[in-house]
N, CA, C and O atoms as a GROMACS GRO file, in nm:
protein
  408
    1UNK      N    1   0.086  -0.119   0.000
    1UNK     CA    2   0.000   0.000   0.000
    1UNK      C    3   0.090   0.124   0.000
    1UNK      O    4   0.179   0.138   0.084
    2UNK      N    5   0.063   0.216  -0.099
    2UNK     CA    6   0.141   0.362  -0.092
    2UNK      C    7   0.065   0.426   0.016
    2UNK      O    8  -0.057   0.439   0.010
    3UNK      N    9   0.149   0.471   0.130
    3UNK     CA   10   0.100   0.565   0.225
    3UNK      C   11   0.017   0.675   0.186
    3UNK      O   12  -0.098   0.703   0.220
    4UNK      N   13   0.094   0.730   0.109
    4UNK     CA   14   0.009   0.838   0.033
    4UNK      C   15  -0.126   0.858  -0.039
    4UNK      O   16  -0.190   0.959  -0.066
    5UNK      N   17  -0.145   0.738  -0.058
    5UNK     CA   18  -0.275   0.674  -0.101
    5UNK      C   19  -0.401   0.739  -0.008
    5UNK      O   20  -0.501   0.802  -0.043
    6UNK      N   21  -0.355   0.700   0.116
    6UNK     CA   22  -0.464   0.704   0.229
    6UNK      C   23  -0.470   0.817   0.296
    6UNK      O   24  -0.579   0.851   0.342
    7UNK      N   25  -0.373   0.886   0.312
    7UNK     CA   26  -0.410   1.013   0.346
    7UNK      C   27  -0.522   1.056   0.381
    7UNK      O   28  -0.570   1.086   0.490
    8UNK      N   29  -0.571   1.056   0.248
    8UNK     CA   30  -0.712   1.120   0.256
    8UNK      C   31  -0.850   1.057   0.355
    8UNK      O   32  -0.924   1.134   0.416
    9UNK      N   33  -0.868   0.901   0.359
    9UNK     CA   34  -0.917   0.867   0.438
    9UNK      C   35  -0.880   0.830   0.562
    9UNK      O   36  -0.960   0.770   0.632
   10UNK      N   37  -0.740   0.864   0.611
   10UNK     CA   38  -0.728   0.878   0.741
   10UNK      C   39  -0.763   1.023   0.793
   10UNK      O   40  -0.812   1.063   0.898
   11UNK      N   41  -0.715   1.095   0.667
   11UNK     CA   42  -0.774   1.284   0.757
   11UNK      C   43  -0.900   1.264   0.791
   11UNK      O   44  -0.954   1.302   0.895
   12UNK      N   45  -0.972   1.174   0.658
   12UNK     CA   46  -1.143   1.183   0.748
   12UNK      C   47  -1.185   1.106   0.836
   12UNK      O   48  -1.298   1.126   0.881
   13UNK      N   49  -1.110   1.006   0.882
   13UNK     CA   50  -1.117   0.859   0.974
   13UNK      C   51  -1.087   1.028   1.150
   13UNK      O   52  -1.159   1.060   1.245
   14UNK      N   53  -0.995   1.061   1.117
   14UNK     CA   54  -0.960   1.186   1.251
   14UNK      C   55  -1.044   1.298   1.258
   14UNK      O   56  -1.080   1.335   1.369
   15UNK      N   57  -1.072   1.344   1.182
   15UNK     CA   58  -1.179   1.432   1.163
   15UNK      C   59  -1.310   1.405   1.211
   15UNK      O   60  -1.372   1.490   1.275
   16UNK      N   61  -1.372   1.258   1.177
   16UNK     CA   62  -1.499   1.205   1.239
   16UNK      C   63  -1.485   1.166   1.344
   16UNK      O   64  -1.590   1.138   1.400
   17UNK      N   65  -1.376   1.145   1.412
   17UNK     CA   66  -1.335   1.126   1.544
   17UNK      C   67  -1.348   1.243   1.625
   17UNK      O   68  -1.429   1.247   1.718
   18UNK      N   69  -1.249   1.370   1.586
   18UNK     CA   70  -1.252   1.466   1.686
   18UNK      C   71  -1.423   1.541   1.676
   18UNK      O   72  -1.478   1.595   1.772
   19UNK      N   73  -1.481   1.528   1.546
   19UNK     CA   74  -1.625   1.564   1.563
   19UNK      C   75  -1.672   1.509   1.672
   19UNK      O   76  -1.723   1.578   1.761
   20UNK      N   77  -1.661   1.370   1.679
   20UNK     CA   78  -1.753   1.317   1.789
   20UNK      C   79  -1.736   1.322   1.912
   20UNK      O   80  -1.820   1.260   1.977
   21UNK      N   81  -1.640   1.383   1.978
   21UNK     CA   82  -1.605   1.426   2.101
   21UNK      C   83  -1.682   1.517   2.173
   21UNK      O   84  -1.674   1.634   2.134
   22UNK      N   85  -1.753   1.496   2.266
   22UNK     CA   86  -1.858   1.580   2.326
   22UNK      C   87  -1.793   1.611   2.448
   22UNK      O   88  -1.762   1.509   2.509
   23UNK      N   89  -1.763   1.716   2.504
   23UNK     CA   90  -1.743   1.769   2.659
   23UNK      C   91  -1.861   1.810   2.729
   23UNK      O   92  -1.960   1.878   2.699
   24UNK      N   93  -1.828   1.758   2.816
   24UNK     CA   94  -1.987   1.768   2.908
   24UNK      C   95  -1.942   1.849   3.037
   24UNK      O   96  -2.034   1.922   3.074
   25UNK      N   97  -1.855   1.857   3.098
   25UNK     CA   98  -1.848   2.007   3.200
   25UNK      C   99  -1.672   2.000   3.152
   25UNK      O  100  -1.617   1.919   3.078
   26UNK      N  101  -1.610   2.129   3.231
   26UNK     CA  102  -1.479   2.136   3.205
   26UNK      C  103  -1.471   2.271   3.358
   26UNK      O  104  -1.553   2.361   3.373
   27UNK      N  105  -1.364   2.246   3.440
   27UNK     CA  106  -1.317   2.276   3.572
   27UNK      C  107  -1.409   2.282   3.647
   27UNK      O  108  -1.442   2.395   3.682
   28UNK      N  109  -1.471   2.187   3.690
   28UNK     CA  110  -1.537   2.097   3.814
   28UNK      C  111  -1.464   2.017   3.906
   28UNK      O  112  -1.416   1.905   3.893
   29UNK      N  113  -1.467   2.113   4.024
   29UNK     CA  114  -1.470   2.108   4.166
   29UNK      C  115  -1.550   1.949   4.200
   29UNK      O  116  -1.664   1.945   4.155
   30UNK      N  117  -1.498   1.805   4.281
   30UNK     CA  118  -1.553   1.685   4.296
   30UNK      C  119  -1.502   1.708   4.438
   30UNK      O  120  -1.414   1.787   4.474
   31UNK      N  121  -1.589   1.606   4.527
   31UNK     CA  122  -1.552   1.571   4.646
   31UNK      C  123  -1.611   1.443   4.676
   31UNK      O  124  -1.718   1.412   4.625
   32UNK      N  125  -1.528   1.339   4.784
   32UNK     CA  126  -1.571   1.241   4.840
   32UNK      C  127  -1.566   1.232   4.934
   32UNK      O  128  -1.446   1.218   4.960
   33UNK      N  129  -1.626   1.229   5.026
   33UNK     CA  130  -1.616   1.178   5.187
   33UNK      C  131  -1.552   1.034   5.193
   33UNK      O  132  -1.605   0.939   5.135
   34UNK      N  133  -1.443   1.022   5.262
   34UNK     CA  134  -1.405   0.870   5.281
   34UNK      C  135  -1.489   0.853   5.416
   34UNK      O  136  -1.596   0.796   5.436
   35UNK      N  137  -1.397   0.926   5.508
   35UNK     CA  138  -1.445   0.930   5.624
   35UNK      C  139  -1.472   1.013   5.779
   35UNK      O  140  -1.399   1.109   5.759
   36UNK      N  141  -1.499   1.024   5.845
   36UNK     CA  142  -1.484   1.138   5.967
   36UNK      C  143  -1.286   1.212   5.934
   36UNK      O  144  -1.170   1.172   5.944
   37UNK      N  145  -1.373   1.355   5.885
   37UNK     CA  146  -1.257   1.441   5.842
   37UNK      C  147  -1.184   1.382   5.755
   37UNK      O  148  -1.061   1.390   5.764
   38UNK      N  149  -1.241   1.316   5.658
   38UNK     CA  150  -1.128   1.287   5.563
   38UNK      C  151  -1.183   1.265   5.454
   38UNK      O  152  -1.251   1.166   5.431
   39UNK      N  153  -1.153   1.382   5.349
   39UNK     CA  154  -1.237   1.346   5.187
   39UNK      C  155  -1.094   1.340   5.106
   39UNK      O  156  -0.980   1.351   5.151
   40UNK      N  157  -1.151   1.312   4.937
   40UNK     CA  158  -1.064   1.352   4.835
   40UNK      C  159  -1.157   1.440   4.769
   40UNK      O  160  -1.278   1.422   4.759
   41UNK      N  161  -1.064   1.571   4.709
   41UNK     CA  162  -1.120   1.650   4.657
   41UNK      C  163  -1.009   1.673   4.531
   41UNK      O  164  -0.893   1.634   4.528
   42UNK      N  165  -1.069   1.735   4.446
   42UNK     CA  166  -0.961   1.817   4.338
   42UNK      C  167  -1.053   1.860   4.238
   42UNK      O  168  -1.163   1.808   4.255
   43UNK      N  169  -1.046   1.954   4.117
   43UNK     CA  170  -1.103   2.000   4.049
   43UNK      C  171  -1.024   1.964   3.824
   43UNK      O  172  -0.935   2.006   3.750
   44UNK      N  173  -1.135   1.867   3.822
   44UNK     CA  174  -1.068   1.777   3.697
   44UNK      C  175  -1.125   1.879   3.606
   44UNK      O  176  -1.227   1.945   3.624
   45UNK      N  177  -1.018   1.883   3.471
   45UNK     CA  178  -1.026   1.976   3.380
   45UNK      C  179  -1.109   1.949   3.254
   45UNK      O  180  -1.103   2.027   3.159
   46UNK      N  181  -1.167   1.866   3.253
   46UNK     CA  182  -1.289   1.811   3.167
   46UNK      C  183  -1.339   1.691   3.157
   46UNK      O  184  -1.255   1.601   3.165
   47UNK      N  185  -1.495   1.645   3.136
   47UNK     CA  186  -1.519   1.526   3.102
   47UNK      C  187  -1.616   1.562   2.975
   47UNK      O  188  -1.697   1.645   2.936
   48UNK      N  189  -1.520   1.380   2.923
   48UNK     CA  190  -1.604   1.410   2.778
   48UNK      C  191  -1.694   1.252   2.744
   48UNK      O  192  -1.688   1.167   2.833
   49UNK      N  193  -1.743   1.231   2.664
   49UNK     CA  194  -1.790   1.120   2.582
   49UNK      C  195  -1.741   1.027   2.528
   49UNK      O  196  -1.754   1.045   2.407
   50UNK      N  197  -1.690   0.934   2.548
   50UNK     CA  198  -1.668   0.855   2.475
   50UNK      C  199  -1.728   0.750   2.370
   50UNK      O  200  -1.766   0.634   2.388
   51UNK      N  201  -1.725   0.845   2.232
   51UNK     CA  202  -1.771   0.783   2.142
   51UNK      C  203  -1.833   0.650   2.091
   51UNK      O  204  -1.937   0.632   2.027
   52UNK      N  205  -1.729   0.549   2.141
   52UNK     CA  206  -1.695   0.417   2.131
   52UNK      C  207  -1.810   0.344   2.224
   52UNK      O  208  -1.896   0.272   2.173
   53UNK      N  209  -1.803   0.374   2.389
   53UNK     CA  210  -1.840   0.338   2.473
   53UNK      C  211  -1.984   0.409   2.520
   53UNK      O  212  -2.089   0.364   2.566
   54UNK      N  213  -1.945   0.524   2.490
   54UNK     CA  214  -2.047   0.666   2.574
   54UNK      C  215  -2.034   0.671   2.723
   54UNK      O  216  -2.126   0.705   2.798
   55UNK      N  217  -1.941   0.642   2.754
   55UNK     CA  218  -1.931   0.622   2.929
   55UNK      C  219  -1.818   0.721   2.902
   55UNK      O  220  -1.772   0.724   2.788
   56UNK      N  221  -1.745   0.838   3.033
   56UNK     CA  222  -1.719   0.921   2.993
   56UNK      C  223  -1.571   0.912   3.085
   56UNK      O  224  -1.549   0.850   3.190
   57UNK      N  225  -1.500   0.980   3.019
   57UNK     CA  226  -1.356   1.004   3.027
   57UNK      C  227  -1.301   1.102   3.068
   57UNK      O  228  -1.299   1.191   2.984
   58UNK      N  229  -1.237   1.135   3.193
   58UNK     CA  230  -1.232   1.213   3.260
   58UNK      C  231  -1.046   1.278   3.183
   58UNK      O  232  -0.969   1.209   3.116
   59UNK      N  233  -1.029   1.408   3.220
   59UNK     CA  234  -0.912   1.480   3.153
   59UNK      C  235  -0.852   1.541   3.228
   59UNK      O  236  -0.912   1.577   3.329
   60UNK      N  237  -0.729   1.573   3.215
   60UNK     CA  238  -0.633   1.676   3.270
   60UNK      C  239  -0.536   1.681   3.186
   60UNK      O  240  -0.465   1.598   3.130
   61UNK      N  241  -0.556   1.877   3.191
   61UNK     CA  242  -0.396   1.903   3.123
   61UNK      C  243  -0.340   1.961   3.186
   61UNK      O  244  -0.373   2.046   3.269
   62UNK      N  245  -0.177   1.896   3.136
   62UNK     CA  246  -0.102   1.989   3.277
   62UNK      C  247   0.028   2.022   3.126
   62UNK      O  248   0.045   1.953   3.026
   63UNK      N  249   0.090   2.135   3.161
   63UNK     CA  250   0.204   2.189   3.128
   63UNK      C  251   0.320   2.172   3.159
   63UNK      O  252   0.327   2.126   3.273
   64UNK      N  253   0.442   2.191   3.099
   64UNK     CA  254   0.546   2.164   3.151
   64UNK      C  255   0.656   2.315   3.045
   64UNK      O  256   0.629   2.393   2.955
   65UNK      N  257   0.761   2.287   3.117
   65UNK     CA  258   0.838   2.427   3.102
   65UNK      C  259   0.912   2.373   2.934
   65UNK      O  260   0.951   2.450   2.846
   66UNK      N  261   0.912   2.274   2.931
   66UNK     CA  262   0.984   2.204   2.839
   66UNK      C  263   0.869   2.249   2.685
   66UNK      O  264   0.755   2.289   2.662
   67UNK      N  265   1.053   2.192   2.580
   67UNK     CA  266   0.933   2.240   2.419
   67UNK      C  267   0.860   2.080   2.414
   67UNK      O  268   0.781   2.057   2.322
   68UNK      N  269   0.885   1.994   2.497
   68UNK     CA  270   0.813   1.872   2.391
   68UNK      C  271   0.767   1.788   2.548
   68UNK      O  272   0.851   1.760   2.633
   69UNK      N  273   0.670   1.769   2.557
   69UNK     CA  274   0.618   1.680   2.612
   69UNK      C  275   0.693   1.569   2.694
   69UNK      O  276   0.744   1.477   2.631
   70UNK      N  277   0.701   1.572   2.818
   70UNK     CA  278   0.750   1.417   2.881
   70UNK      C  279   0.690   1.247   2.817
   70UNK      O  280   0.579   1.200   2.792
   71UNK      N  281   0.799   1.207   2.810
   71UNK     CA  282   0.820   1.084   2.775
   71UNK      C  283   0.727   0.977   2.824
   71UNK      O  284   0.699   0.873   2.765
   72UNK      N  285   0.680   1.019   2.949
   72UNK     CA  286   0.627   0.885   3.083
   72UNK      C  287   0.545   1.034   3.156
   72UNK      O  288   0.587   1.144   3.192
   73UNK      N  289   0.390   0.959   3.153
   73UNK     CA  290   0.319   1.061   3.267
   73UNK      C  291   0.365   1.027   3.409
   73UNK      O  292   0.355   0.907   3.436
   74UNK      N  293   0.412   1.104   3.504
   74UNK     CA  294   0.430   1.046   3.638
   74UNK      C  295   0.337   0.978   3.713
   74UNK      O  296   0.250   0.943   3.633
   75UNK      N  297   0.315   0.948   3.799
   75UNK     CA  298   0.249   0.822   3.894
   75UNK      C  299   0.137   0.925   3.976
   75UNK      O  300   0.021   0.906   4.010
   76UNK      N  301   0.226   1.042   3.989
   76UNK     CA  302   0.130   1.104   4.069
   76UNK      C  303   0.045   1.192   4.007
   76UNK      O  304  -0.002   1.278   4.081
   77UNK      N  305  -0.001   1.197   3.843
   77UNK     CA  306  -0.056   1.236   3.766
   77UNK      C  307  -0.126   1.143   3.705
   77UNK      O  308  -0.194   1.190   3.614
   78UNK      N  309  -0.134   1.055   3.715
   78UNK     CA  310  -0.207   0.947   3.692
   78UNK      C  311  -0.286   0.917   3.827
   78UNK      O  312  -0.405   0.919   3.796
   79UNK      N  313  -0.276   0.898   3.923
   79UNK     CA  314  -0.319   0.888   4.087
   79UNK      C  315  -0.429   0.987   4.087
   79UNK      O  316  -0.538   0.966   4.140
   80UNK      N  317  -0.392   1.115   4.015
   80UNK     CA  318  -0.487   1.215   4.061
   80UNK      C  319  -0.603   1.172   3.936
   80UNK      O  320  -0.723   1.163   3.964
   81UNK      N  321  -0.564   1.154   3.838
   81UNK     CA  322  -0.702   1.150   3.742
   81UNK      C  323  -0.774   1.024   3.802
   81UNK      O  324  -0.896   1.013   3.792
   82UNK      N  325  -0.699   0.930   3.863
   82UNK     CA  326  -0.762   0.818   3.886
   82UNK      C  327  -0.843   0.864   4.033
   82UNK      O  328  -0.954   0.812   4.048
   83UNK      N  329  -0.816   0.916   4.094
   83UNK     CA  330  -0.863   1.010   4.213
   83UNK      C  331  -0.981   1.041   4.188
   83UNK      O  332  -1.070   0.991   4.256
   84UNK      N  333  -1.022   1.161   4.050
   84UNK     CA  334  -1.152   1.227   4.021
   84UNK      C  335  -1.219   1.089   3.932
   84UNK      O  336  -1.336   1.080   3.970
   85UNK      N  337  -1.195   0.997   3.845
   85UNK     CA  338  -1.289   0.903   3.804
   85UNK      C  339  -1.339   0.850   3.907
   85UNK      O  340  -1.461   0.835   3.910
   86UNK      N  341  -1.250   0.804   4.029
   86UNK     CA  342  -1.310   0.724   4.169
   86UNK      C  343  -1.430   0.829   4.224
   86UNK      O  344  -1.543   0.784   4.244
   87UNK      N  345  -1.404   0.952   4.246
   87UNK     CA  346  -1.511   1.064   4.303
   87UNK      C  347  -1.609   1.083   4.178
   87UNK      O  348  -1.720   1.108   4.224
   88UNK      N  349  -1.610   1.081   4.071
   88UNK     CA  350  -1.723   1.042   3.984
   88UNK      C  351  -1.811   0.948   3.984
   88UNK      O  352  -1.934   0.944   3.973
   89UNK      N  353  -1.697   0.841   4.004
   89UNK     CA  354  -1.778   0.649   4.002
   89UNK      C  355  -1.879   0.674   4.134
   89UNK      O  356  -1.997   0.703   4.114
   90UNK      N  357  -1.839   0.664   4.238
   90UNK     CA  358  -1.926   0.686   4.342
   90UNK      C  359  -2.034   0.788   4.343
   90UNK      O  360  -2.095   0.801   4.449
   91UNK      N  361  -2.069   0.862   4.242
   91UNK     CA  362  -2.176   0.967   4.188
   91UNK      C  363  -2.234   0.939   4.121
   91UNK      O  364  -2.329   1.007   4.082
   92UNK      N  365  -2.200   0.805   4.069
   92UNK     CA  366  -2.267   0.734   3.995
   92UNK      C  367  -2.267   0.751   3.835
   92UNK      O  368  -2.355   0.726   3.753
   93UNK      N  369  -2.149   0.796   3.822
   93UNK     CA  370  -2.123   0.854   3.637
   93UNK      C  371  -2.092   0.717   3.616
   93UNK      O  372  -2.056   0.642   3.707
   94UNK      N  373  -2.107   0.680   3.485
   94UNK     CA  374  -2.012   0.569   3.424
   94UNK      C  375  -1.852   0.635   3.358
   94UNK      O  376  -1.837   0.674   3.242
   95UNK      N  377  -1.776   0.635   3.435
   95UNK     CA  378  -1.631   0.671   3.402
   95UNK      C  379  -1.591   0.545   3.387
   95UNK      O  380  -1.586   0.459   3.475
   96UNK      N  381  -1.536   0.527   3.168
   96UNK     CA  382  -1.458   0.446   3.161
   96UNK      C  383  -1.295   0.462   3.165
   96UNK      O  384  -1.209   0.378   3.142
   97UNK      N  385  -1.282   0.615   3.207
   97UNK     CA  386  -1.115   0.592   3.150
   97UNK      C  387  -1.054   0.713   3.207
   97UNK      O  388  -1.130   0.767   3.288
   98UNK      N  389  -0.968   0.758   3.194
   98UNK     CA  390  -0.942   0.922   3.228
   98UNK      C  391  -0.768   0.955   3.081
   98UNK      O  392  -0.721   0.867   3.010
   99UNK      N  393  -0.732   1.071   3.085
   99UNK     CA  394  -0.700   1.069   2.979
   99UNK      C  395  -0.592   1.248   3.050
   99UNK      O  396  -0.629   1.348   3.111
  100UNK      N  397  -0.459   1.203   2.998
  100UNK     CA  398  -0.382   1.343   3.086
  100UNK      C  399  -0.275   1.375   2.937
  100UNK      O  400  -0.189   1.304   2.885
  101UNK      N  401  -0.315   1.481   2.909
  101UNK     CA  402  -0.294   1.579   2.825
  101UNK      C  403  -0.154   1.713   2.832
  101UNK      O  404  -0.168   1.803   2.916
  102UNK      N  405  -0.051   1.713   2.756
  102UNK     CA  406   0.080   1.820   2.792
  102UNK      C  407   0.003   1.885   2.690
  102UNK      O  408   0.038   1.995   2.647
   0.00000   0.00000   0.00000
């Protein structure tokens, strides 16, 4: 197959993709009570739709000083998105995934 060939139906294969992306709130404040004086809280930077599934995917973008993106998301950036899907799940959203963005 010449790469070049396809081009064209991969621009529209991405294109019908990012169309279908629905955001449904973006910087929402979550909280959970674990227990006497003790919640998790944080404020996740969007949830969207997932096309595929329709159960929804929680986001964060974070920045860095650098021109190109880190290699490996850290543990504790992953912990936290997994943090706000857990304070979603218990709200009863269907969160299939979460998704962290440079």
């Amino acid at each position: 197959i010449n790469i070049l060939e396809t081009y064209r139906e991969m621009a529209r294969l991405v294109t019908d993709y990012i169309d279908s992306i629905t955001i449904k709130s973006a910087e929402q404040q979550v909280k959970l009570h674990i227990s006497e004086n003790v919640y998790a809280a944080g404020t996740y930077d969007y949830l969207r739709v997932d096309p595929y599934t329709k159960g929804y995917i929680v986001g964060d973008w974070k920045t860095t000083s650098s021109k190109t993106a880190p290699k490996k998301v850290s543990y504790a950036y992953k912990l936290q998105a997994m943090i706000y899907a857990a304070i979603l799940k218990a709200e009863g959203k269907n969160v299939v995934g979460y998704e962290i963005t440079y």
